[in-house]
C-alpha positions, -999 to 999 in steps of 0.1 A, spaced: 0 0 0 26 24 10 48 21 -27 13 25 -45 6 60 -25 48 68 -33 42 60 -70 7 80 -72 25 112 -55 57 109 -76 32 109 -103 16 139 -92 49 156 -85 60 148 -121 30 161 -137 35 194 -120 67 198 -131 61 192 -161 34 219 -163 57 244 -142 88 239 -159 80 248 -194 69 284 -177 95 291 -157 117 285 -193 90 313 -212 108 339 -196 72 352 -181 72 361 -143 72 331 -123 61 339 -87 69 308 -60 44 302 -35 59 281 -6 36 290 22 4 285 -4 -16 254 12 -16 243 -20 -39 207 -23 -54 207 -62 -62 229 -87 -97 228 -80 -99 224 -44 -76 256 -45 -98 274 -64 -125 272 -32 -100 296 -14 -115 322 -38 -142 323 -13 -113 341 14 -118 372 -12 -137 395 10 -140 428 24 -113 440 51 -118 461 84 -82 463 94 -80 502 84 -117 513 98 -112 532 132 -129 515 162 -158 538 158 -165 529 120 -161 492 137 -191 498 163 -212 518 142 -242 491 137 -255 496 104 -225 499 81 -197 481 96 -185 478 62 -166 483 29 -196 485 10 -214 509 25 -192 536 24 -198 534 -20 -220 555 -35 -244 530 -60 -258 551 -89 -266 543 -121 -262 557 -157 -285 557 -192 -270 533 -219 -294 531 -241 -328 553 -243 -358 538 -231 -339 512 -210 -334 501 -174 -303 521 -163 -270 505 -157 -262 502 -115 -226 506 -104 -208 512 -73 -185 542 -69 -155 550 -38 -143 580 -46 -109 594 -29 -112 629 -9 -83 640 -36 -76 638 -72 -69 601 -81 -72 574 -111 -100 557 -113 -103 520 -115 -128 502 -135 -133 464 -121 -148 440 -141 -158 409 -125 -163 375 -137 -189 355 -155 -221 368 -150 -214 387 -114 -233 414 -101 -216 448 -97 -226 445 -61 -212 412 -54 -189 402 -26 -153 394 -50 -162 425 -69 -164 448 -39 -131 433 -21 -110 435 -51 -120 476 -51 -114 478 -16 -76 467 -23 -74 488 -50 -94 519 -29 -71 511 3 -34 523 -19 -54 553 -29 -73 547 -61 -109 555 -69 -128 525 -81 -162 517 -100 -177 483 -104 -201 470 -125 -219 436 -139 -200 409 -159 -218 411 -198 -235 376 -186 -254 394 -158 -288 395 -161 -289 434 -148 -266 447 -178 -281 423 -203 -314 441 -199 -297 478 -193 -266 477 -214 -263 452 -234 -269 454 -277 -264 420 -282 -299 402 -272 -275 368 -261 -243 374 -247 -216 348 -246 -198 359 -277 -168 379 -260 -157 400 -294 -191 414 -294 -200 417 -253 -166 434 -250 -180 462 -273 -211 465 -250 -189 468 -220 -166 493 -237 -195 511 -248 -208 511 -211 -179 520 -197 -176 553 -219 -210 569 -209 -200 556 -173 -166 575 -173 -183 608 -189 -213 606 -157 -184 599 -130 -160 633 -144 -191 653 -145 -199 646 -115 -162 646 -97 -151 673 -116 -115 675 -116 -112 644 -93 -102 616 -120 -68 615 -132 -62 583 -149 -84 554 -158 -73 518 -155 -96 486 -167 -92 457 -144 -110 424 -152 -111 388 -135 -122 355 -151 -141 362 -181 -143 397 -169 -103 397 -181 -113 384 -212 -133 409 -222 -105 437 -206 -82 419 -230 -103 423 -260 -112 461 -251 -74 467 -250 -78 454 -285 -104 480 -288 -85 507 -281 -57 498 -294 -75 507 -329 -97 529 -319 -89 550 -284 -118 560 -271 -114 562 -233 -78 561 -231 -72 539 -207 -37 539 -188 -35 503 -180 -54 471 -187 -54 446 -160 -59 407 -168 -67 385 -140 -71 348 -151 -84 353 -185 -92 319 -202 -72 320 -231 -93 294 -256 -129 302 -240 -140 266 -260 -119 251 -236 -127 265 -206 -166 257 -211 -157 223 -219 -140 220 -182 -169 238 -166 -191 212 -181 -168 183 -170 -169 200 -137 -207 200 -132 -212 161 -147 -186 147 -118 -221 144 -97 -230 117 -129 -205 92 -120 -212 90 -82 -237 62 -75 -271 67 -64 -261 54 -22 -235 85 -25 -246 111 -45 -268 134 -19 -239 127 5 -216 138 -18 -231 169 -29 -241 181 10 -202 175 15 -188 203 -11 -217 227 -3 -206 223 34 -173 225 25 -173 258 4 -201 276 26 -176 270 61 -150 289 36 -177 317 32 -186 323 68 -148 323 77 -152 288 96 -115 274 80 -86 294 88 -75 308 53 -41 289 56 -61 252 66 -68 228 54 -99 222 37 -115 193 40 -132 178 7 -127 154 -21 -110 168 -55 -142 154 -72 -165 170 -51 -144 204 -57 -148 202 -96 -187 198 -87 -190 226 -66 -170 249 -92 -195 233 -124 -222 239 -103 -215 275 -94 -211 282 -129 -247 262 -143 -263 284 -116 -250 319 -131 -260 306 -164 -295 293 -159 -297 329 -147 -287 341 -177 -309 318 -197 -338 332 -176 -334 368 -184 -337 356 -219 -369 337 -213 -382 368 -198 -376 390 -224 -382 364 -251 -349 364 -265 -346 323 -259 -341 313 -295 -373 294 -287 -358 271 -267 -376 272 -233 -409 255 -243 -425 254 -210 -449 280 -201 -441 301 -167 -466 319 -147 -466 338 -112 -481 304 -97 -452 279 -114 -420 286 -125 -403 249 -119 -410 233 -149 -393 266 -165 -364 264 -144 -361 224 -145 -356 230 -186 -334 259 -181 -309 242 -158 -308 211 -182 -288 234 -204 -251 228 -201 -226 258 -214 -222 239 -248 -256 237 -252 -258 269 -244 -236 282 -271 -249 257 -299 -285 262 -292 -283 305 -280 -258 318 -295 -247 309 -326 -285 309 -339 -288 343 -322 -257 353 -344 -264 336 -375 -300 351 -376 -283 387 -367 -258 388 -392 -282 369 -418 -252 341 -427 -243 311 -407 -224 316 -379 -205 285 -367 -196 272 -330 -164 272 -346 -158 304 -358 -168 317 -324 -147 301 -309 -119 311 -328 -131 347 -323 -134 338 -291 -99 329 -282 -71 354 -270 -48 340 -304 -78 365 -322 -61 395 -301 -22 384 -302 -11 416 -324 -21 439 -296 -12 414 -266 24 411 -281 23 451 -289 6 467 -265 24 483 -232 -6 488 -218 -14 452 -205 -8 434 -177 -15 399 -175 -14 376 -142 -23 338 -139 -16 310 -122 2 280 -130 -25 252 -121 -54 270 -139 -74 243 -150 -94 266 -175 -64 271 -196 -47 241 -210 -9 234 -206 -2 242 -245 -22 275 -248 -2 289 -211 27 280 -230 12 303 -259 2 328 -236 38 327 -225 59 330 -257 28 358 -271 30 382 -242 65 397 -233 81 385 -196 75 423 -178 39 423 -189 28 386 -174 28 373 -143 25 335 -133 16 329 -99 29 287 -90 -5 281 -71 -41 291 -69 -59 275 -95 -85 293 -111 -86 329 -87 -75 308 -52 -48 332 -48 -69 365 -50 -70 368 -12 -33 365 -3 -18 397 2 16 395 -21 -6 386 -51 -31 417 -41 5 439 -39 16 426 -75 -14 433 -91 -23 468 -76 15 478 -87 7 468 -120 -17 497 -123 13 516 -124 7 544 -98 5 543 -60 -13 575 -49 -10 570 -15 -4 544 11 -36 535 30 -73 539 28 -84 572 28 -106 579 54 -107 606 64 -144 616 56 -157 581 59 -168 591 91 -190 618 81 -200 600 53 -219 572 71 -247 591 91 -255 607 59 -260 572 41 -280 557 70 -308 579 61 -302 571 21 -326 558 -2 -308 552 -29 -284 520 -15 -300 481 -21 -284 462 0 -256 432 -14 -280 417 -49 -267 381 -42 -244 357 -18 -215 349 -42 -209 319 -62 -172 304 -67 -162 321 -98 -171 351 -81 
């Protein structure tokens, strides 16, 4: 028993090197991570959930005051007209005191601009003396229905257009209304929210709109075909557990990733759960995002007529049963492409989006551009080991970053990876949080109208 768990771990051991190796020899930035708790990709990718907002720099009063103990509440959350005759797009705004750049975050695959990943990853960036804005992912039901062009999202060269588009009228509301306050503007994306940063960079890169100082890339999947076909391998682990151990199974990952969530593990622990059960959670996280996004399209009868049940105020779950049976394949093969094909009156192939999908459509400006900064991790299991070697030999060594553990955003919370990053944006204003009218802020908001509270708890790819 003992040389069959020694061959399994040299194994293990071997294949890691063999992923690791190859990037260390790229020449990108390879950052060492000795004191990660590293256990898999997957699991790692739980640690996500340690993301969250931080008190350390409130004062003891700010701590005690019982209505907004928080981050969060010291935002401003407004909202600004895309299109005419549409909902209006919600954001969240910390401004500093003093003249600052001003960070756009864009989060991940269909996360609210209110979300909990979203509103940490500002604070770091507010705390060194930035002004930050946050808003929906392109997937999100809220800027499909206020912001969006494109009817069915999913296609990132066309969704990063709406975002860019977005962000434009968003940028013009913010000056006018902190005149003189906004120095710089830098676009900082996670997940598929760096994709589309990636492909606005391309953007601007032919047509400079904005003028955007720096572009930020967080764990961009780099062929998005590829990194739907692990989310779907993900979410179908629960099909191979058998019938005796499939509820037990499933109870077991939720457990697992909600005691990460309410701060139950220590964030250098060990966290107990199977790698299978991991790869479920993380599918499952995802299908539940999606079937929200499905639903908005139902809603607004946008579904390609693919939702055949009916849905009324009395019963929805015969709607929602057929809406979670699609998978993010599906998805693309029976939404999208039809919803393209029929726009641009030719056929549109699952193929030729997803060569227009991929970063290789944006190389030019990734190679070019001095603009972007990239940072991934090693043991992403949404990028495959021959398109991180790509990534590696496209982008130049000073402009990427690759972190040796975290799988897909389980680093996000450490502190040296939050340092890297925010010096990537290229300035640092000022040390520490600026508070010094957050105290006078607060009474003010407590009699607000105009705040809504956190939209949703947050899923794992945040």
């Amino acid at each position: 028993m003992k040389t069959s768990v020694r061959i399994i771990l040299l194994g293990a051991i071997s294949a890691l090197f063999q992923l690791i190796l190859p990037l260390r020899a790229c020449g990108a930035d390879f950052v060492p991570m000795p004191d990660y708790p590293a256990q898999s990709p997957a699991i790692d990718t739980l640690r996500v959930g340690f993301l969250e907002e931080k008190t350390e720099n409130f004062s003891a009063w700010q701590k005690e005051y019982p209505i907004f103990p928080d981050f969060y509440s010291l935002s401003d959350e407004d909202s600004v007209e895309i299109f005419d005759g549409r909902p209006e797009m919600k954001y969240l705004l910390w401004m500093q005191d003093e003249p600052a750049p001003l960070v756009f975050i864009v989060p991940g695959n269909a996360v609210s601009f209110s979300s909990e990943a979203p509103v940490a990853l500002a604070q770091v960036f507010f705390d060194r003396g930035y002004s930050v804005a946050t808003i929906s992912s392109a997937m999100n039901w809220e800027f499909m229905e206020s912001a969006a062009s494109a009817a069915v999202p999913a296609y990132p060269a066309e969704d990063a257009k709406d975002v860019y588009n977005a962000l434009e009228k968003l940028l013009k509301q913010i000056c006018a209304d902190n005149e003189g306050k906004v120095t710089d503007k830098i676009l900082v994306g996670y997940s598929l929210g760096a994709l589309h940063t990636l492909f606005m960079a391309d953007l601007e890169n032919q047509s400079p709109k904005i003028g955007f100082k720096r572009f930020i890339a967080i764990n961009p999947p780099v062929v998005l075909s590829y990194s739907i076909n692990k989310i779907d391998e993900f979410y179908d682990k629960w099909r191979y557990w058998t019938p005796g151990k499939l509820q037990g199974n499933m109870n077991s990952a939720a457990d697992a990733y909600f005691r990460i969530l309410q701060n139950d593990i220590a964030q250098n622990g060990h966290l107990d759960i199977k790698e299978s059960e991991a790869e479920f959670i993380i599918g499952y996280s995802f299908r539940i995002l999606l079937s929200e996004t499905i639903f908005s399209l139902y809603k607004r009868g946008e579904d390609m007529g693919n939702i055949t049940q009916t849905c009324s105020w009395f019963s929805r779950e015969k709607v929602y049963e057929q809406i979670r049976g699609f998978s993010f394949n599906a998805y693309v093969k029976d939404f999208v492409a039809p919803y393209y094909s029929k726009k641009m009156g030719r056929n549109v192939s699952v193929e030729e989006m997803a060569c227009k999908s991929s970063l290789k459509a944006v190389a030019p400006t990734l190679a070019s551009s001095q603009s972007i900064r990239i940072f991934h991790n090693a043991d992403d299991f949404l990028v495959s080991k021959e398109d991180m070697e790509w990534l590696c030999s496209t982008v130049p060594e000073n402009r990427l970053t690759i972190f040796e553990h975290g799988g897909h955003l389980g680093n996000l919370y450490i502190p040296m990876v939050q340092k890297r990053i925010v010096d990537a944006a290229g300035e640092n204003p000022s040390p520490l949080i600026s508070n010094a009218t957050a105290k006078e802020a607060i009474p003010e908001a407590a009699v607000s109208p105009q705040s809504s509270g956190k939209a949703q708890v947050e899923s794992t790819p945040k």
